[in-house]
PDB file with SEQRES, HELIX, SHEET and CRYST1 records, atoms N, CA, C and O in Angstrom:
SEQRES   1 A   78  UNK UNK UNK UNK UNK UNK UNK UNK UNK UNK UNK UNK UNK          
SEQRES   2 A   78  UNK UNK UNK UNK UNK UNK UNK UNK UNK UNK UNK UNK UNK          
SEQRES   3 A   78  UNK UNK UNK UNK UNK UNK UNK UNK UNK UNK UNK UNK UNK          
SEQRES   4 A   78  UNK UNK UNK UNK UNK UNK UNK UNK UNK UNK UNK UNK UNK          
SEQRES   5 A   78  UNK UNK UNK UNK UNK UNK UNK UNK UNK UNK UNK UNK UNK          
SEQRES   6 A   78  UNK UNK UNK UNK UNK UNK UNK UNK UNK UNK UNK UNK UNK          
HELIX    1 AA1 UNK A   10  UNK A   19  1                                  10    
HELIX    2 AA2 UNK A   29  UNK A   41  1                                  13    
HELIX    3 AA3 UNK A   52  UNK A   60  1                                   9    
SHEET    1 AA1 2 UNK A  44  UNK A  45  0                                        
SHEET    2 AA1 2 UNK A  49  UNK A  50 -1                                        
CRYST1    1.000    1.000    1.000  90.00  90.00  90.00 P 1           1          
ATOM      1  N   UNK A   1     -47.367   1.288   1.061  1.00  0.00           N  
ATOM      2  CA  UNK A   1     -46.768   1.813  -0.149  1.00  0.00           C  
ATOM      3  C   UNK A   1     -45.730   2.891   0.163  1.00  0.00           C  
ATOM      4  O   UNK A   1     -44.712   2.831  -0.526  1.00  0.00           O  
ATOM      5  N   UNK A   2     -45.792   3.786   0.997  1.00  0.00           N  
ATOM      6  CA  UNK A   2     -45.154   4.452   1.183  1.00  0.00           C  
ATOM      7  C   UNK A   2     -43.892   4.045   1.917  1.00  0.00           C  
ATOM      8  O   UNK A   2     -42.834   4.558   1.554  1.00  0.00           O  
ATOM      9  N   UNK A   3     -43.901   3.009   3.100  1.00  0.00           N  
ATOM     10  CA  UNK A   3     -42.825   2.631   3.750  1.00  0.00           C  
ATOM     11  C   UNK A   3     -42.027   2.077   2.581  1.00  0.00           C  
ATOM     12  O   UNK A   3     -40.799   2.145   2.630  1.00  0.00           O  
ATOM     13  N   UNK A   4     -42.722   1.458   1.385  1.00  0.00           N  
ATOM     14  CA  UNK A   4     -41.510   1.038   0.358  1.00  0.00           C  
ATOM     15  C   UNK A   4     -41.281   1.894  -0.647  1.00  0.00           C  
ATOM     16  O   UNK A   4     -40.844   1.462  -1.714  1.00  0.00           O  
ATOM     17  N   UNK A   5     -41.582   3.456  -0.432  1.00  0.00           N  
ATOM     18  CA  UNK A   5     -41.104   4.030  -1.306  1.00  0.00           C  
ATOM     19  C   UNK A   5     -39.792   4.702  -0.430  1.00  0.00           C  
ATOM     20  O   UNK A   5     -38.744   5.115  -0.926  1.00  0.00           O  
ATOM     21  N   UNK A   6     -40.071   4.692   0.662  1.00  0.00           N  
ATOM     22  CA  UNK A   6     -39.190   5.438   1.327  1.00  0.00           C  
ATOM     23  C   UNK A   6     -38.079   4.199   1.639  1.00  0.00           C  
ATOM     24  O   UNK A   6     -37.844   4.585   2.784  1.00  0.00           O  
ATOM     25  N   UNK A   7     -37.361   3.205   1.521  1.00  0.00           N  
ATOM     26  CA  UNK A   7     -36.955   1.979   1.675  1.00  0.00           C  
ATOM     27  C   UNK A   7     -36.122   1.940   0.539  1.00  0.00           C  
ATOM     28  O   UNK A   7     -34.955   1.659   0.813  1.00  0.00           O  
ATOM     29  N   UNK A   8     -36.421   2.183  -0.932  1.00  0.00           N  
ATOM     30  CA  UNK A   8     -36.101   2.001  -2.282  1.00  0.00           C  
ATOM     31  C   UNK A   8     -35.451   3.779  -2.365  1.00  0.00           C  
ATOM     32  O   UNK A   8     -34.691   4.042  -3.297  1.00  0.00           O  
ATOM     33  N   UNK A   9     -35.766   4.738  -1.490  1.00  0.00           N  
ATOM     34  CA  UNK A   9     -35.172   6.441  -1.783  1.00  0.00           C  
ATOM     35  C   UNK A   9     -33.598   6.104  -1.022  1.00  0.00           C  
ATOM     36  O   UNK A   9     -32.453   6.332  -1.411  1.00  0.00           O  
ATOM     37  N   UNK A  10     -34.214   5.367   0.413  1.00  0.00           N  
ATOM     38  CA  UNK A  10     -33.240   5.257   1.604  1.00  0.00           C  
ATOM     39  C   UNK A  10     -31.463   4.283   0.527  1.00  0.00           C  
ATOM     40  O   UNK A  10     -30.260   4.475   0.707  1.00  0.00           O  
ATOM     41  N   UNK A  11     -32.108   3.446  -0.354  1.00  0.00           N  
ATOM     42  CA  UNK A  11     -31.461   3.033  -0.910  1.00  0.00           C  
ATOM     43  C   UNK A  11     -30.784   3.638  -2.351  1.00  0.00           C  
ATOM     44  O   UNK A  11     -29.773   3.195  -2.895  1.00  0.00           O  
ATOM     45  N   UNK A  12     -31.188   4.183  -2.573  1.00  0.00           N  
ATOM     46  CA  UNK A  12     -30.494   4.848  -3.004  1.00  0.00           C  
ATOM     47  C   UNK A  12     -29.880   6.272  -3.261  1.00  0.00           C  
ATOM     48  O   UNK A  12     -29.237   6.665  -4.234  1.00  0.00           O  
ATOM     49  N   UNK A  13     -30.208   6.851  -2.263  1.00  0.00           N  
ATOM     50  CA  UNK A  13     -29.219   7.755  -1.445  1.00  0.00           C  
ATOM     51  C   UNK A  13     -28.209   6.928  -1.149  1.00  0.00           C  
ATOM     52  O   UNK A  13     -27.064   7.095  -1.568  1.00  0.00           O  
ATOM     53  N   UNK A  14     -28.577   5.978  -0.404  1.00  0.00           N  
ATOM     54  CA  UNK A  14     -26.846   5.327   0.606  1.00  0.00           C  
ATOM     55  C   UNK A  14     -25.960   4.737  -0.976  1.00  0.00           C  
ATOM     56  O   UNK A  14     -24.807   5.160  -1.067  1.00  0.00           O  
ATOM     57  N   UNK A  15     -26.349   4.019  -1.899  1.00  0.00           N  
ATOM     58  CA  UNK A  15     -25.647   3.312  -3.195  1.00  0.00           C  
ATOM     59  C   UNK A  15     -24.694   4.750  -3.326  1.00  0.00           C  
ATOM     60  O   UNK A  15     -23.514   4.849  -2.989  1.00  0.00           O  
ATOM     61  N   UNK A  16     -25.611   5.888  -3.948  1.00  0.00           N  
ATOM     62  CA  UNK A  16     -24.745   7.113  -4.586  1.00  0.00           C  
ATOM     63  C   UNK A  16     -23.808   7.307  -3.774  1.00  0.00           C  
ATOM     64  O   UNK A  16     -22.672   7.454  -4.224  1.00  0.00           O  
ATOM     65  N   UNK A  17     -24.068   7.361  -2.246  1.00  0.00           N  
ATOM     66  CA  UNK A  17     -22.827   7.891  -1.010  1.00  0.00           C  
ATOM     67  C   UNK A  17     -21.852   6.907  -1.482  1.00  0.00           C  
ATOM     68  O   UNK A  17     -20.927   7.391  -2.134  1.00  0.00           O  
ATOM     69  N   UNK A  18     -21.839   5.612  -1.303  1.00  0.00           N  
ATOM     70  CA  UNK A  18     -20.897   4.209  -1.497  1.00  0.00           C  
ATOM     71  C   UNK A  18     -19.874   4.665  -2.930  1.00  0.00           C  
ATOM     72  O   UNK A  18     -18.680   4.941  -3.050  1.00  0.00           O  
ATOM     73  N   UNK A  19     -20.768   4.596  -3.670  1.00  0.00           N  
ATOM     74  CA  UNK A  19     -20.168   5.041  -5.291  1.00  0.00           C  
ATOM     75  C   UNK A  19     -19.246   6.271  -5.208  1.00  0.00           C  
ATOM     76  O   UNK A  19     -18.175   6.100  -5.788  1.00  0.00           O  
ATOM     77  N   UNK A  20     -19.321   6.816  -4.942  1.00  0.00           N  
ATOM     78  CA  UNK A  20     -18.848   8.705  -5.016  1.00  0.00           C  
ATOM     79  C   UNK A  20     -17.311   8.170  -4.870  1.00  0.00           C  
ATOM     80  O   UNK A  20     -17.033   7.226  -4.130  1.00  0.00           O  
ATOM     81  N   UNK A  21     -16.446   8.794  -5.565  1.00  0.00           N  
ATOM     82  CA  UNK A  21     -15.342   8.861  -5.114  1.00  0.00           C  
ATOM     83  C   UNK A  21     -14.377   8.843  -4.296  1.00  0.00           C  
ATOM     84  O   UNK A  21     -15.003   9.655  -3.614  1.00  0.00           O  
ATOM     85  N   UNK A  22     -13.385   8.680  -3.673  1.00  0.00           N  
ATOM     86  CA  UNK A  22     -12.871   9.202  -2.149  1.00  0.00           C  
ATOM     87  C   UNK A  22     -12.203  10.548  -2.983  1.00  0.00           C  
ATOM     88  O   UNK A  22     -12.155  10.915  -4.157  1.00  0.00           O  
ATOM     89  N   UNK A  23     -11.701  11.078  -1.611  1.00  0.00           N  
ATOM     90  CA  UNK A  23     -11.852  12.775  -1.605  1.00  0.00           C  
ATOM     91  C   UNK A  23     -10.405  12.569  -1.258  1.00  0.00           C  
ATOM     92  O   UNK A  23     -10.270  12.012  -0.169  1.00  0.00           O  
ATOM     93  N   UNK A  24      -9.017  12.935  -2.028  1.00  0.00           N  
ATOM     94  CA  UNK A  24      -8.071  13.195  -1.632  1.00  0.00           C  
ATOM     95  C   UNK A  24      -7.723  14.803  -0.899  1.00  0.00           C  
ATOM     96  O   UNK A  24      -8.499  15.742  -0.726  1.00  0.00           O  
ATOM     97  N   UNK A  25      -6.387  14.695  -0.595  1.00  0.00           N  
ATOM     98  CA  UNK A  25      -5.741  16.067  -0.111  1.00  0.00           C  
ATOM     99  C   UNK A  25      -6.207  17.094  -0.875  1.00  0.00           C  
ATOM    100  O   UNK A  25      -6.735  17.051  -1.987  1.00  0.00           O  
ATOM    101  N   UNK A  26      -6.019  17.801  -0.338  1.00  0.00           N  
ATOM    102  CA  UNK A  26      -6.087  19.089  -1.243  1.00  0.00           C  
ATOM    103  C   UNK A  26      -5.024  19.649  -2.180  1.00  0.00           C  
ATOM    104  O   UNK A  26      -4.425  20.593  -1.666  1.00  0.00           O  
ATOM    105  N   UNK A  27      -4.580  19.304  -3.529  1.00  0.00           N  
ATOM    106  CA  UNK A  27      -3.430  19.693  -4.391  1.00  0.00           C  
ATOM    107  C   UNK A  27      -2.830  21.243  -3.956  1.00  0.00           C  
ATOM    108  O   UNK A  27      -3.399  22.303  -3.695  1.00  0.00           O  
ATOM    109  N   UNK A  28      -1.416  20.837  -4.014  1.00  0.00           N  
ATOM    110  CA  UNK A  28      -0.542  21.627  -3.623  1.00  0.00           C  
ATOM    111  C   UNK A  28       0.191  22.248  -5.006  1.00  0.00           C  
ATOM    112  O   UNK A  28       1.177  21.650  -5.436  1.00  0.00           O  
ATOM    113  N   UNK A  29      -0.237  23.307  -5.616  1.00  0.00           N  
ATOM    114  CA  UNK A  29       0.571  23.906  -7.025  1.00  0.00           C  
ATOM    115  C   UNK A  29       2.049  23.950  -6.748  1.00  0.00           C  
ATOM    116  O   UNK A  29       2.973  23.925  -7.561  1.00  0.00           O  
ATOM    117  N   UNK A  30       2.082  24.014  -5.551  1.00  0.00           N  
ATOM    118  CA  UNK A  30       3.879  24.196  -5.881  1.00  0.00           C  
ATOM    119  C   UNK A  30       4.634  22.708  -5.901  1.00  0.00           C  
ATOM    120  O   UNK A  30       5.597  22.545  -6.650  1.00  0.00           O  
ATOM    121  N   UNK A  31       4.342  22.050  -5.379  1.00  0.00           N  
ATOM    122  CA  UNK A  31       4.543  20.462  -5.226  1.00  0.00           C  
ATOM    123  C   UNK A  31       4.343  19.746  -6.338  1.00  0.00           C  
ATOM    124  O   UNK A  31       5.233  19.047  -6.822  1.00  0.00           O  
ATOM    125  N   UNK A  32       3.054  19.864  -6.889  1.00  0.00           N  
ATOM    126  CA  UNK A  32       2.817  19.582  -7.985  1.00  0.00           C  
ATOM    127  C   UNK A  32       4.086  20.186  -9.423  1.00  0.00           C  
ATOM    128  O   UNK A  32       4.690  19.302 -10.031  1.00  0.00           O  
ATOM    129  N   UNK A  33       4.311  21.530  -9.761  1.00  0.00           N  
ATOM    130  CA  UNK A  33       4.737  22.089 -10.273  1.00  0.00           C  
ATOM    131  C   UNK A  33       6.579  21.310 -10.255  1.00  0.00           C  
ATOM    132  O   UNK A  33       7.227  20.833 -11.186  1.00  0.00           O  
ATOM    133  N   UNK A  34       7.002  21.511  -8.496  1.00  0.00           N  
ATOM    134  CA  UNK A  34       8.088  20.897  -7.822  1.00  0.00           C  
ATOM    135  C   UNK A  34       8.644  19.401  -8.552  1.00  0.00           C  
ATOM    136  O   UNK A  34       9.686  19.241  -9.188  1.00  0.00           O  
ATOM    137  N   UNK A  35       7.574  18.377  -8.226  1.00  0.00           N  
ATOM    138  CA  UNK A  35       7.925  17.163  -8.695  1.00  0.00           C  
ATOM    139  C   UNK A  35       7.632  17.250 -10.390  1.00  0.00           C  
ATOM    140  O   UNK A  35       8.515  16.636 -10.989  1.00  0.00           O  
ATOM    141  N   UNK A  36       6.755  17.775 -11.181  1.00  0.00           N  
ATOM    142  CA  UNK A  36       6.954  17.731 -12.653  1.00  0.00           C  
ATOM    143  C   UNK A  36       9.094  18.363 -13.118  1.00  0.00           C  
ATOM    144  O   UNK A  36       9.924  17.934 -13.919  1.00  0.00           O  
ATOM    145  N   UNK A  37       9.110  19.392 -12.178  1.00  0.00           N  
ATOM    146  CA  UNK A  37      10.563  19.557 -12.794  1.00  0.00           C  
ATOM    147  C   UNK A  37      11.331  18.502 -12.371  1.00  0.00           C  
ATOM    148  O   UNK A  37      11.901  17.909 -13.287  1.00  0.00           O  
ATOM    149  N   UNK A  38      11.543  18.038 -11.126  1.00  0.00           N  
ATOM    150  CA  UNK A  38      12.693  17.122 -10.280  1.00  0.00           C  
ATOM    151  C   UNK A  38      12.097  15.838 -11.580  1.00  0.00           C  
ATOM    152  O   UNK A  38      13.117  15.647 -12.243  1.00  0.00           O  
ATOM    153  N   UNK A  39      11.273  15.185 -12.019  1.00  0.00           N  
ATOM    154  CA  UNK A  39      10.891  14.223 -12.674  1.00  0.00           C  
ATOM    155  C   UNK A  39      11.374  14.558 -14.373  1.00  0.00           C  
ATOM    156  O   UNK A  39      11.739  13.591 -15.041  1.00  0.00           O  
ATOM    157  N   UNK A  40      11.361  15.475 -14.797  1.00  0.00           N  
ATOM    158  CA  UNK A  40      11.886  16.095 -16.195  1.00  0.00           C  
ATOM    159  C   UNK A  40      13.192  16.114 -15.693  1.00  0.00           C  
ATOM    160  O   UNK A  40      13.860  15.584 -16.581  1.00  0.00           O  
ATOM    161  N   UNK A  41      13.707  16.330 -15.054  1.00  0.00           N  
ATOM    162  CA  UNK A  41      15.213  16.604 -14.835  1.00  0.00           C  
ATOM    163  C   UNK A  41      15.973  15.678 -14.585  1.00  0.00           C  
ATOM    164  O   UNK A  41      17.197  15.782 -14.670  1.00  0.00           O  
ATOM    165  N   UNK A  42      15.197  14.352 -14.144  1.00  0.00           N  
ATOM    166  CA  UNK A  42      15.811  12.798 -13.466  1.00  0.00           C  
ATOM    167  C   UNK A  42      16.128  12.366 -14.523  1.00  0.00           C  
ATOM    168  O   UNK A  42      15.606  12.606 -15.612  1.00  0.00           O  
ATOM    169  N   UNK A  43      17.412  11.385 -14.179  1.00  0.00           N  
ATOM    170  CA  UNK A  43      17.754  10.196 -16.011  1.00  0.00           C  
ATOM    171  C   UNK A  43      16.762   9.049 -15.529  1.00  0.00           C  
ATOM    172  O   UNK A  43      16.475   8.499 -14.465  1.00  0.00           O  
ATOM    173  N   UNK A  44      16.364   8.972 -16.952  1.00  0.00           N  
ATOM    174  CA  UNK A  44      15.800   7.410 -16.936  1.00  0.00           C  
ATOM    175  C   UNK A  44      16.028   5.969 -16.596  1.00  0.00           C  
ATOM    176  O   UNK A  44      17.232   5.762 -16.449  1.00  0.00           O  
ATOM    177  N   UNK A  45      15.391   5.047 -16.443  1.00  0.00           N  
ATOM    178  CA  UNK A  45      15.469   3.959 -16.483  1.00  0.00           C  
ATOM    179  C   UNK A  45      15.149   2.830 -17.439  1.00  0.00           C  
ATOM    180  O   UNK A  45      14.024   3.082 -17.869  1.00  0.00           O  
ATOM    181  N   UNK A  46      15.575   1.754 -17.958  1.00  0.00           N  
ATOM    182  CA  UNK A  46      15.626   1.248 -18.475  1.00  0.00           C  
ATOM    183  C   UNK A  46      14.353   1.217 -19.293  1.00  0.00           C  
ATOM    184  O   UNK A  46      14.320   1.441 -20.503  1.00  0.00           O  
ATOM    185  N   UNK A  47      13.090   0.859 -18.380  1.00  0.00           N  
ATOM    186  CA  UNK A  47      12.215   1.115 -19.172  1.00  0.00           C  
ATOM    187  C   UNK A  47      11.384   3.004 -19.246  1.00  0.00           C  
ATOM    188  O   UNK A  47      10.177   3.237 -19.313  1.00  0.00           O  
ATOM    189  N   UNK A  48      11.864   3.443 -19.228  1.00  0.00           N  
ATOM    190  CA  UNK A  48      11.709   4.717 -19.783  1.00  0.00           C  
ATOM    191  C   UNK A  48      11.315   6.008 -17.796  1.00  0.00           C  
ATOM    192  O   UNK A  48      11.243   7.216 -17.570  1.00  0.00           O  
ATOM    193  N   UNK A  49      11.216   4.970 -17.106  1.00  0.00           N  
ATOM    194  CA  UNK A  49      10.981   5.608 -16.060  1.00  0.00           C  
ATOM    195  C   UNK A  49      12.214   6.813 -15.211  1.00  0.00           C  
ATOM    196  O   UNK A  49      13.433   6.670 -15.304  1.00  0.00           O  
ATOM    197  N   UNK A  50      11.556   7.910 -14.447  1.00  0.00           N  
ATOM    198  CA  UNK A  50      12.718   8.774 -14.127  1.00  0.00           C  
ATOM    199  C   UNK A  50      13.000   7.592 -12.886  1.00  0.00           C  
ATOM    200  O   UNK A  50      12.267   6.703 -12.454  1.00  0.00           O  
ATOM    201  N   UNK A  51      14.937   8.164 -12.385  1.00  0.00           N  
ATOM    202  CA  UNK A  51      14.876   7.893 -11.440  1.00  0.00           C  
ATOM    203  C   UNK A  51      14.366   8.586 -10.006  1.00  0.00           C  
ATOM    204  O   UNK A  51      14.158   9.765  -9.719  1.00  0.00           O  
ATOM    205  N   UNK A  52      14.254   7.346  -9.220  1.00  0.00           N  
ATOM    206  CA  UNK A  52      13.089   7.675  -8.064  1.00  0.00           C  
ATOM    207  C   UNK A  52      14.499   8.164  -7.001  1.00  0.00           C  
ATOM    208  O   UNK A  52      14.149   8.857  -6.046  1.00  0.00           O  
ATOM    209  N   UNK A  53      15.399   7.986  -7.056  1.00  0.00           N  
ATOM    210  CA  UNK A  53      16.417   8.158  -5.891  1.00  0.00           C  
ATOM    211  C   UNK A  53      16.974   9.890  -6.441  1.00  0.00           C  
ATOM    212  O   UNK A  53      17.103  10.693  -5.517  1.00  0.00           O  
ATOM    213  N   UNK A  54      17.295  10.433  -7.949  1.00  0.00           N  
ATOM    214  CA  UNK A  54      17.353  11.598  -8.169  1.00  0.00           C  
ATOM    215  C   UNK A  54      15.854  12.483  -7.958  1.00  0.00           C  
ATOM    216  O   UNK A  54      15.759  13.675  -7.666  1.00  0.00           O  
ATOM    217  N   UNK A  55      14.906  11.654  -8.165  1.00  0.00           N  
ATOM    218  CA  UNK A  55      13.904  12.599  -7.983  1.00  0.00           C  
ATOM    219  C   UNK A  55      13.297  13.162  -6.218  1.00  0.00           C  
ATOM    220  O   UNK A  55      12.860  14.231  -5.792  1.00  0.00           O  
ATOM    221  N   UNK A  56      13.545  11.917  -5.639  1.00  0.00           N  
ATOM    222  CA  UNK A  56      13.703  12.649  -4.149  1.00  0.00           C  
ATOM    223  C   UNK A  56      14.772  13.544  -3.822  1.00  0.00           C  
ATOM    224  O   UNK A  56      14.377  14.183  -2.847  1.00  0.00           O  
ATOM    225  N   UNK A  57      16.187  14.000  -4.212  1.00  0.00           N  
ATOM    226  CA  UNK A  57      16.915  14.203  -4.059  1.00  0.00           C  
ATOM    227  C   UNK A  57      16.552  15.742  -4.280  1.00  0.00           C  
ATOM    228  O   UNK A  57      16.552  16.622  -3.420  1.00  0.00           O  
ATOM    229  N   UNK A  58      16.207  15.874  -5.789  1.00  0.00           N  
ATOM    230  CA  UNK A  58      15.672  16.981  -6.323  1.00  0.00           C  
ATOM    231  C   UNK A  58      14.701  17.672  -5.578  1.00  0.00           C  
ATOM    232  O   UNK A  58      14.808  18.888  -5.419  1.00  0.00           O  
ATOM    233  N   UNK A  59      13.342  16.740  -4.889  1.00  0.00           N  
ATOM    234  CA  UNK A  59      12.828  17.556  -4.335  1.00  0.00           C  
ATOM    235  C   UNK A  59      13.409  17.950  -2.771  1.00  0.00           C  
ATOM    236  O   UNK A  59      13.157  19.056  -2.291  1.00  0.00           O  
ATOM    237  N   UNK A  60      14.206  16.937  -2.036  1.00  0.00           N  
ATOM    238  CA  UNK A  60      15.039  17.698  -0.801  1.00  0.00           C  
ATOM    239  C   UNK A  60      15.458  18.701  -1.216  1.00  0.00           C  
ATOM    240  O   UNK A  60      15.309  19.524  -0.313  1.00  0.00           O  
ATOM    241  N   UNK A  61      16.171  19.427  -2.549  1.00  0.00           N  
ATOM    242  CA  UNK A  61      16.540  20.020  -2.452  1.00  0.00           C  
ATOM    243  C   UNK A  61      15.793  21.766  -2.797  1.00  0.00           C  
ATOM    244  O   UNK A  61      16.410  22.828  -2.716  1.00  0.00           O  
ATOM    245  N   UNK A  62      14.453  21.599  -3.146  1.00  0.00           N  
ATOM    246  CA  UNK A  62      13.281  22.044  -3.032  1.00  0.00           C  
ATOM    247  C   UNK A  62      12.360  22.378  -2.137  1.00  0.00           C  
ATOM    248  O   UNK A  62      11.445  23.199  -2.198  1.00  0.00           O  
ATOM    249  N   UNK A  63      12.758  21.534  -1.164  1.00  0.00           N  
ATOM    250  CA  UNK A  63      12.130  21.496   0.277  1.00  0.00           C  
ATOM    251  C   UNK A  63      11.096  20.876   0.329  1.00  0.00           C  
ATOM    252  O   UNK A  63      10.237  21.201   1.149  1.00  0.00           O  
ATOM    253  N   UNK A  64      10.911  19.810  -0.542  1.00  0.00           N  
ATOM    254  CA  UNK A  64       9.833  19.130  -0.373  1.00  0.00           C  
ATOM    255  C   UNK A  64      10.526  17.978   0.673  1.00  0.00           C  
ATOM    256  O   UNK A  64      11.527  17.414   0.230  1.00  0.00           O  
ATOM    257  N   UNK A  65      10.178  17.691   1.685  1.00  0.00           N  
ATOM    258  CA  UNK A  65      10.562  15.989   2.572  1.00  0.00           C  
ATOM    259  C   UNK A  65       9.892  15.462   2.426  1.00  0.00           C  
ATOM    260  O   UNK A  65       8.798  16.024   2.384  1.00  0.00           O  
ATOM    261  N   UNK A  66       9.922  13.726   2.189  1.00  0.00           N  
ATOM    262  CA  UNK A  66       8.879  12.666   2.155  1.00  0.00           C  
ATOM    263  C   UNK A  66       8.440  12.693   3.774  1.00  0.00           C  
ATOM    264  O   UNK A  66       9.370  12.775   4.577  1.00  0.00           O  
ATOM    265  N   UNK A  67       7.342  12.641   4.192  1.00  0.00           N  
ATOM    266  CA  UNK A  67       7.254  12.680   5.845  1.00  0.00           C  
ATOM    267  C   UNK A  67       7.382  11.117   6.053  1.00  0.00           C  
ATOM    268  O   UNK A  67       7.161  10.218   5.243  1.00  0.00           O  
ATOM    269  N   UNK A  68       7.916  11.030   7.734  1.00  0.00           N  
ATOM    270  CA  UNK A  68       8.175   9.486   7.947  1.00  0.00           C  
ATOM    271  C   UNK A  68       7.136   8.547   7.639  1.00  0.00           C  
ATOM    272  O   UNK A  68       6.007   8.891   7.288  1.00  0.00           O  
ATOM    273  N   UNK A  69       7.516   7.370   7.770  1.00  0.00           N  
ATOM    274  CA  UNK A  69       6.818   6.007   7.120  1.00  0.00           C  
ATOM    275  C   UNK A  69       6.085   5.841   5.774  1.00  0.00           C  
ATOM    276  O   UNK A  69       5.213   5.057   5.399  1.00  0.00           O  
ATOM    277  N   UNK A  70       6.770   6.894   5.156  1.00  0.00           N  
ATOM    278  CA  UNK A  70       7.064   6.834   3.414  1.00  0.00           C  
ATOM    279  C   UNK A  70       8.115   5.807   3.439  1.00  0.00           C  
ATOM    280  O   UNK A  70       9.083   5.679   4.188  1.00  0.00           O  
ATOM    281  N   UNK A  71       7.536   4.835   2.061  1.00  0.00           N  
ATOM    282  CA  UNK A  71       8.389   3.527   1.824  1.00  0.00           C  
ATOM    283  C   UNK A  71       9.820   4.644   0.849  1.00  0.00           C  
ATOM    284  O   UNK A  71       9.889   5.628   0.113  1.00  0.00           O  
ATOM    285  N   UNK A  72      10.776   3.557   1.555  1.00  0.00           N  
ATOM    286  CA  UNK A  72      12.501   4.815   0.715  1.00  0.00           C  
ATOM    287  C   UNK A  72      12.376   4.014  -0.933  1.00  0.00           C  
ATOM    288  O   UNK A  72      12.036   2.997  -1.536  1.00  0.00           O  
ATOM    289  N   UNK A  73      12.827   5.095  -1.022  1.00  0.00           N  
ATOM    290  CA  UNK A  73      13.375   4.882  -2.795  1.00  0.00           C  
ATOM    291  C   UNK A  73      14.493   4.315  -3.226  1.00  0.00           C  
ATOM    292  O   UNK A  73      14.958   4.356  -4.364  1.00  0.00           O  
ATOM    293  N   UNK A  74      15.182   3.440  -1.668  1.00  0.00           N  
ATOM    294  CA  UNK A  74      16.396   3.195  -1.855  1.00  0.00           C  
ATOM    295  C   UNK A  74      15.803   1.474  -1.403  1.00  0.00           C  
ATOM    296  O   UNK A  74      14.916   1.242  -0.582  1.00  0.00           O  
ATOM    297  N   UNK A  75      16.753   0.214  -2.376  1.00  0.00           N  
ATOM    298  CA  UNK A  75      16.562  -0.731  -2.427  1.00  0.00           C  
ATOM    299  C   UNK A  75      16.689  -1.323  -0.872  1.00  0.00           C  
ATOM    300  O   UNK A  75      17.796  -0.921  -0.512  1.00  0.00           O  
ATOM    301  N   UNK A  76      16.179  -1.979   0.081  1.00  0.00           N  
ATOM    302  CA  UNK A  76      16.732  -2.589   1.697  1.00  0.00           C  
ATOM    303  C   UNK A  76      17.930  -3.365   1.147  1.00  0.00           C  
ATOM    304  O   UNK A  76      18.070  -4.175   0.230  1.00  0.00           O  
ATOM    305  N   UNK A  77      19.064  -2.593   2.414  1.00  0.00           N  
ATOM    306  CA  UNK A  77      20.100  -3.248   2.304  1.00  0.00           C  
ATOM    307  C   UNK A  77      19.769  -5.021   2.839  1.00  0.00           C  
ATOM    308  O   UNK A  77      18.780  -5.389   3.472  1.00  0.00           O  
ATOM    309  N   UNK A  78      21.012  -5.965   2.317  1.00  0.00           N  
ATOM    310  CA  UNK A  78      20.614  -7.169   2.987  1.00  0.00           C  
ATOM    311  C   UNK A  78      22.101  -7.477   3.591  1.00  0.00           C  
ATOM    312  O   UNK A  78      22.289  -8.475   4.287  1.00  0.00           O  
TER     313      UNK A  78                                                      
END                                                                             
């Protein structure tokens, strides 16, 4: 009795671990703060979206850099 109580605990401890969320970065207020203006400040797109090529721009000029092997905001040339 006991090996299956401890079997049915073991299980669900590990379910709750599985379930739980993943744990991002740690939020950055100024970044955060950074991209809400560069994104208010971008013109839209057709369907109501800012643009993504002024809004990087905005934040280069903020000092935010996308670090390498960030996909570009710019279409691949062909």
């Amino acid at each position: 009795m006991k090996k299956i109580l401890i079997v049915f605990t073991l299980l669900a401890i590990s379910t709750s671990f599985a379930c739980a969320a993943p744990q991002g970065p740690p939020a950055n207020d100024e970044l955060g703060k950074a991209l809400k203006e560069c994104m208010a400040s971008a013109s839209k797109d057709s369907s109501g979206h800012p643009n993504r090529t002024e809004v990087d721009q905005c934040m280069s000029e903020k000092g935010f850099i996308k670090p390498e092997g960030r996909p570009s905001s710019e279409p691949p040339q062909q």
